[in-house]
C-alpha distance (Angstrom), angle and dihedral (degrees) to the residues before:
residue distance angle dihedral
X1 . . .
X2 3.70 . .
X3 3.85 118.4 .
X4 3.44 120.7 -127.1
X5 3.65 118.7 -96.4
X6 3.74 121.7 -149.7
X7 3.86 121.5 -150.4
X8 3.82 136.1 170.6
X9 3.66 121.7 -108.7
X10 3.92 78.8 -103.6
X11 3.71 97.3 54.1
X12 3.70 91.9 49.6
X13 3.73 93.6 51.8
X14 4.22 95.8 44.8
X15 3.77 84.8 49.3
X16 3.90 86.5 46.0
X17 3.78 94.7 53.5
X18 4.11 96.3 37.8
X19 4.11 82.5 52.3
X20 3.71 90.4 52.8
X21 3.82 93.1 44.5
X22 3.92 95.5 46.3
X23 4.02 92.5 45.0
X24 4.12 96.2 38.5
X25 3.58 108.2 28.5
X26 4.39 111.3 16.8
X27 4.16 84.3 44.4
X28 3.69 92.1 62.7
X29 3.76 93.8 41.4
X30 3.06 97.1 48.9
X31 4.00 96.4 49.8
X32 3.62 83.9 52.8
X33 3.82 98.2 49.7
X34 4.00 83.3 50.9
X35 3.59 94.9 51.2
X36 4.00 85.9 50.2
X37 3.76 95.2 53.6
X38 3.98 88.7 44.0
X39 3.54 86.6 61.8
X40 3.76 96.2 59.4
X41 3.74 98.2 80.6
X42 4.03 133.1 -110.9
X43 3.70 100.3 45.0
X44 3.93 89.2 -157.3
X45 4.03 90.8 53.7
X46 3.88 90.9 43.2
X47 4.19 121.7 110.2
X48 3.51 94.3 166.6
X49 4.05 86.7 60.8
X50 4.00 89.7 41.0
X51 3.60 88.4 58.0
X52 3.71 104.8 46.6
X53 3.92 90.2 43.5
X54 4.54 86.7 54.4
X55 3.54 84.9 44.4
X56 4.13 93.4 54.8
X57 3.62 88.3 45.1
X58 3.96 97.3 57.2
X59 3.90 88.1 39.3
X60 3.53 88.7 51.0
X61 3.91 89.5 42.3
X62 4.01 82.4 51.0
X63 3.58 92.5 57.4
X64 3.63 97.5 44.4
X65 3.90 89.4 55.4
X66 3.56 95.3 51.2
X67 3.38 92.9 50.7
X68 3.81 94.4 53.5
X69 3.34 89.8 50.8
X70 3.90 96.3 52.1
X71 3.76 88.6 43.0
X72 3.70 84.8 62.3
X73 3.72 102.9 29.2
X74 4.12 122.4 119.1
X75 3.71 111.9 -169.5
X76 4.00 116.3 -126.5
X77 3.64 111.3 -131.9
X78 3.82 105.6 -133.9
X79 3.56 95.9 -158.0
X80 4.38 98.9 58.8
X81 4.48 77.8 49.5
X82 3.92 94.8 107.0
X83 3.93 112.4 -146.7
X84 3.91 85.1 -127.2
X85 3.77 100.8 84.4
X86 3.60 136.9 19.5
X87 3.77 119.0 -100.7
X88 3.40 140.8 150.3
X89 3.69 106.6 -56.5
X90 3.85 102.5 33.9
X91 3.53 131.1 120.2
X92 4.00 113.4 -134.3
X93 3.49 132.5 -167.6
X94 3.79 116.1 -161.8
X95 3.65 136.2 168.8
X96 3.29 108.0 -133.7
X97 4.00 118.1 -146.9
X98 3.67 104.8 -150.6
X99 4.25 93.4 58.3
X100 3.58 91.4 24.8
X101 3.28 94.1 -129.9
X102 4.20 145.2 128.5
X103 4.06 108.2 -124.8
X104 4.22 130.7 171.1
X105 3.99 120.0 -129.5
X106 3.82 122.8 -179.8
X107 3.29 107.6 -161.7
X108 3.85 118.8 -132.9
X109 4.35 141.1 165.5
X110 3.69 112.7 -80.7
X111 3.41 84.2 -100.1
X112 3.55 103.2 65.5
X113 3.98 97.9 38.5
X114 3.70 121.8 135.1
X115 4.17 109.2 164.2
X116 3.79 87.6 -177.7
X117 4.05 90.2 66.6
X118 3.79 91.8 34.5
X119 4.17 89.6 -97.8
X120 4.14 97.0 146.0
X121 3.78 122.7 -177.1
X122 3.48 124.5 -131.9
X123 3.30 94.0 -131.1
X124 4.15 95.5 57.8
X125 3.78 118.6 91.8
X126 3.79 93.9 -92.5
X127 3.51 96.5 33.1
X128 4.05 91.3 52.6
X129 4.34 89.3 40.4
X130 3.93 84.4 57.9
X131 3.75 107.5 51.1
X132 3.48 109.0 108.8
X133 3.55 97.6 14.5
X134 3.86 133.6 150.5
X135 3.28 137.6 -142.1
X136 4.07 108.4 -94.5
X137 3.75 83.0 19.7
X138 4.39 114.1 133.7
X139 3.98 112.1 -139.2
X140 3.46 119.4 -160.1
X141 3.45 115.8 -151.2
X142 4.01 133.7 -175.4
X143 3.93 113.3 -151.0
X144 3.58 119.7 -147.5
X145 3.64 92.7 -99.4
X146 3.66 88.0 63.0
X147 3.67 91.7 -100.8
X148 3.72 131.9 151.4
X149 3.64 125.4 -121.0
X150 3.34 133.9 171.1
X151 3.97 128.3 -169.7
X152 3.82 130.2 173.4
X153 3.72 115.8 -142.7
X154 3.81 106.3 -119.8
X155 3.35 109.2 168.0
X156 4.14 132.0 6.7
X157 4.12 121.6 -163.0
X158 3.37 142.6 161.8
């Protein structure tokens, strides 16, 4: 049985629209990029054709994820997230100890994550070290590389 997979009202919606694009929009070019590689001759001798058929197949593979993941999906409603502890949903600033620094995580599913714009999942090393978190409150959290960290919770947001 499928877990359940919690998203943001945000998630949903980006997974929405890149559902919509893939089934309305990439379907049609991609029968159309097909049709233009068919055209080239010898289907047996033919890369272009290769290439646009692999492409379908993780496009369709795309879709069929996304759909999975909708299927299971319940929506977290920001506004019942309490500022108290960290959750899925919540914006947290920490300083972190090892790079002396301040940074911002919102923590998201798997599904939505994107480290490179601060999107962390709850199930990563940080993201799993900050659930239930207060503010003043030390994580300690062991990177992949068997690494270290430590972060203190310094400020948690919706």
């Amino acid at each position: 049985m499928q877990k359940e997979i919690l998203l943001t009202q945000q998630g949903l919606k980006a997974l929405e629209d890149e559902l919509e694009y893939l089934k309305v929009i990439k379907r049609k070019e991609m029968a159309e990029k097909i049709a233009l590689a068919r055209s080239y001759g010898d289907l047996s001798e033919n890369s272009e054709y290769d290439d646009a058929k692999n492409e379908q197949a993780q496009m369709e593979a795309r879709i069929a994820d996304i759909e999975v993941t909708l299927k299971h999906a319940r929506v977290i409603d920001e506004s019942d997230i309490s500022n108290e502890n960290v959750h899925i949903g919540s914006t947290v600033k920490v300083f972190n100890e090892m790079l002396e620094e301040e940074m911002t995580y919102h923590i998201v599913s798997a599904s939505e994550s994107d480290p490179e714009n601060g999107k962390i999942s709850d199930e990563s090393p940080v993201g799993k070290a900050l659930l239930g978190k207060k503010a003043g409150e030390r994580a300690s959290v062991e990177l992949p590389n068997g690494t270290q960290m430590a972060v203190i919770v310094k400020e948690i947001s919706r």
